[in-house]
N, C-alpha and C positions, 0 to 999 in steps of 0.2 A: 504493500500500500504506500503510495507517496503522497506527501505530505505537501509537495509542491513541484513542477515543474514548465519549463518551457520548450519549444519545438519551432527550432530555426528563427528563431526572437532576432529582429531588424528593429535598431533606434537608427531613424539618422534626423539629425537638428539643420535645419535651414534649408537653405536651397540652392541649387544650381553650384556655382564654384564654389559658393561658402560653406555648401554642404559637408555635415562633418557625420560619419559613420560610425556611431558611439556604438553600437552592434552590428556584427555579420555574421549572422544565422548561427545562434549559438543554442546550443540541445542541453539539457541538464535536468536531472530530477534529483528530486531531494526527500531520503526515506523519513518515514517517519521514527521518530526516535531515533535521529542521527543529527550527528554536529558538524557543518559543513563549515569550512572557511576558507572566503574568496581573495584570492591575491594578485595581483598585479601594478604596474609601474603606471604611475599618475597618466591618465589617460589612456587607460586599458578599457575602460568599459565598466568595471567592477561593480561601481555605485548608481550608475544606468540599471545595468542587470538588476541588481536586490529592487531599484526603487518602480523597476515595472513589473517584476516577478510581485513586489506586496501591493500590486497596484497605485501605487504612489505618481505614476509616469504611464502613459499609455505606449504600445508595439508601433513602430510602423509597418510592419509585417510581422508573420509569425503569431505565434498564441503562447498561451501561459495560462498557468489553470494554478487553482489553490483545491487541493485536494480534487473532485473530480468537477469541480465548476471550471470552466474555459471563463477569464475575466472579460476578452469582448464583448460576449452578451449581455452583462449587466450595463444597466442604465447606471446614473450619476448616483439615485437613492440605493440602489442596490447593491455599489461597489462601497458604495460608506459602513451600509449595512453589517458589510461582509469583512471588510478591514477593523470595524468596531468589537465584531462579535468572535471573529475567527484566528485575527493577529494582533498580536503584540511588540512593539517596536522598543530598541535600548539606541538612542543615539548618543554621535559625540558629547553634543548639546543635551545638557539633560531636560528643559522644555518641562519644566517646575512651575508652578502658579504662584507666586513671590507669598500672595497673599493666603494661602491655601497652609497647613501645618501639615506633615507629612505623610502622616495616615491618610489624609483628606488628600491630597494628591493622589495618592496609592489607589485609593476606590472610585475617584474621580470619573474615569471611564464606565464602569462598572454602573454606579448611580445615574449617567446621561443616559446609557443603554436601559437602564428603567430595570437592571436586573439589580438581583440581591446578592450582597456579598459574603461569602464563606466565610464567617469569623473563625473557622476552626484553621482552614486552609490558608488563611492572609493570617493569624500568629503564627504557621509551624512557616511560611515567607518569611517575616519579616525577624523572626526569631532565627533562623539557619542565617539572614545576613545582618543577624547582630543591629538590628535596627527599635528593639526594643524600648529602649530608654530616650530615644529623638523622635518618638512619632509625634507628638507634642509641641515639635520645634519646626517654625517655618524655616525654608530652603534658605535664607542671609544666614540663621544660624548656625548651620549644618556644612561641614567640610566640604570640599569634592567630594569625595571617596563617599561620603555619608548620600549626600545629593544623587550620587549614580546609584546605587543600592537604592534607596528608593525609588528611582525612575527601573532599577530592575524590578524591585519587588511589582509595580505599577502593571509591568509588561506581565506581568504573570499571574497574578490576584486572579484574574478573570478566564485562567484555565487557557489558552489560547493554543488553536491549533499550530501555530505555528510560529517563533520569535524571530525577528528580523535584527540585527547590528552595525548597526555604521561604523564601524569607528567606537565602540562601549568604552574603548579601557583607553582612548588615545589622549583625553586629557587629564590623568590620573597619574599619581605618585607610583612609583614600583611596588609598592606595598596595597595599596590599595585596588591597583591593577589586577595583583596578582590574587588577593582576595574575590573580584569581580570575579574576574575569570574562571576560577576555583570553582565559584558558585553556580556559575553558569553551566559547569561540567555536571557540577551534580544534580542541575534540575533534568539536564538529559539522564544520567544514569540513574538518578532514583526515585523522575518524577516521570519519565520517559518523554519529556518536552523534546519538540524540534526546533532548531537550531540554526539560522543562516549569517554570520558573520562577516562582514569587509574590515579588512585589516592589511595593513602595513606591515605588520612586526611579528617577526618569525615565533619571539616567544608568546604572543595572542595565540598566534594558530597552531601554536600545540598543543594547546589543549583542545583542540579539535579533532572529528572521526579519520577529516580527507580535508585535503586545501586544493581548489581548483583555481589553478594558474590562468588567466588573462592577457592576453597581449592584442593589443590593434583591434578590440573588439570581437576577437575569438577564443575560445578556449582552447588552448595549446599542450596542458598537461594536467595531473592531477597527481596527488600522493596520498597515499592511507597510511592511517597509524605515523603521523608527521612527528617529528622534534622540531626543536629551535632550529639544530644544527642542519636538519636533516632540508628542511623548509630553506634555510640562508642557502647550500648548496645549490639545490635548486634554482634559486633566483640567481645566483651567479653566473649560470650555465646561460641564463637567458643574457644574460651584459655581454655573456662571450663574445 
């Protein structure tokens, strides 16, 4: 069962000479219960790909489906719908309500969607990322580190078939990085969430299942069971 995939996916932005080919026909599925992480050199495509794969960005060609829904079909209410109920996003930006305290961010989606939130499920979240003691505290109060833990916990409250990452751990201390990240792993292995990350940094994407490599708007390689070291290799090969 996949959890999400595309078939021969075409972006291209402008027109005529200015035309830029931000995909060319790129295939990719994504199991469920897997942690995939996408890599490529600025202007690969990578962040194209995630933001038309979560419907974020519309195909110029090409389809993409979230589970066994093909996203063209849905109208503009339908694709809000489905991105509200179905995914969950962790970006750079953690996209906090200044005015909001951090539980209340957390449920935030959850309450607009008119559904009701698992108290039992949102403590054993916010309790695994140690966020106990700041639900209390709006986001000026609250670290980095604290502020993405909650925009994770956020991502996940509402069960979501599928979590999206820009960039999660890219404006974060190494300690608190590697916490995020940590936790991310284990909402795959013991929550069986799925998992799609864009990342830079070799040691992001090792804690992933597989890193699919990007260049020129194609997909060009992949690695399972990655390292840091294993991932930097790789990308080297491509500077050759």
């Amino acid at each position: 069962m996949t959890a999400a995939r595309t078939l021969d996916a075409v972006k291209i932005y402008g027109e005529g000479e200015n035309a830029v080919r931000a995909l060319d026909g790129v295939s990719i599925e994504i199991a469920n219960g897997e942690y995939t992480a996408i890599m490529g050199p600025s202007g690969s495509g990578k962040s194209t790909l995630m933001h038309c794969m979560a419907g974020l960005d519309t195909l110029t060609e090409g389809e993409t489906w979230i589970g066994d829904t093909p996203l063209s079909e849905l109208n503009d209410k339908e694709l809000t719908r489905l991105r509200r109920d179905q995914i969950g996003f962790v970006f750079q930006a953690f996209n906090l309500i200044p005015t909001l305290t951090g539980a209340e961010n957390i449920v935030l989606p959850t309450r607009i969607a008119g559904g009701d939130v698992d108290t039992e499920w949102m403590e054993q979240v916010t309790g695994i990322l140690r966020l106990e003691d700041r639900l209390d505290h709006r986001p000026t109060e609250l670290s980095g580190g604290q502020q993405q833990r909650v925009a994770a916990a956020r991502a996940l409250v509402s069960r979501p078939k599928i979590i999206f990452g820009d960039e999660p751990s890219g404006n974060l201390d190494s300690k608190s990085a590697a916490e995020l990240l940590g936790f991310l792993r284990r909402a795959v292995d013991e929550f069986g969430q799925t998992i799609v990350m864009v990342t830079h940094d070799p040691g992001a994407a090792s804690y992933a299942d597989r890193v699919v490599f990007l260049r020129d708007g194609r997909i060009v390689d992949e690695l399972p069971d990655p390292t840091a070291e294993s991932v930097l290799d790789r990308l080297k090969s491509f500077d050759a």
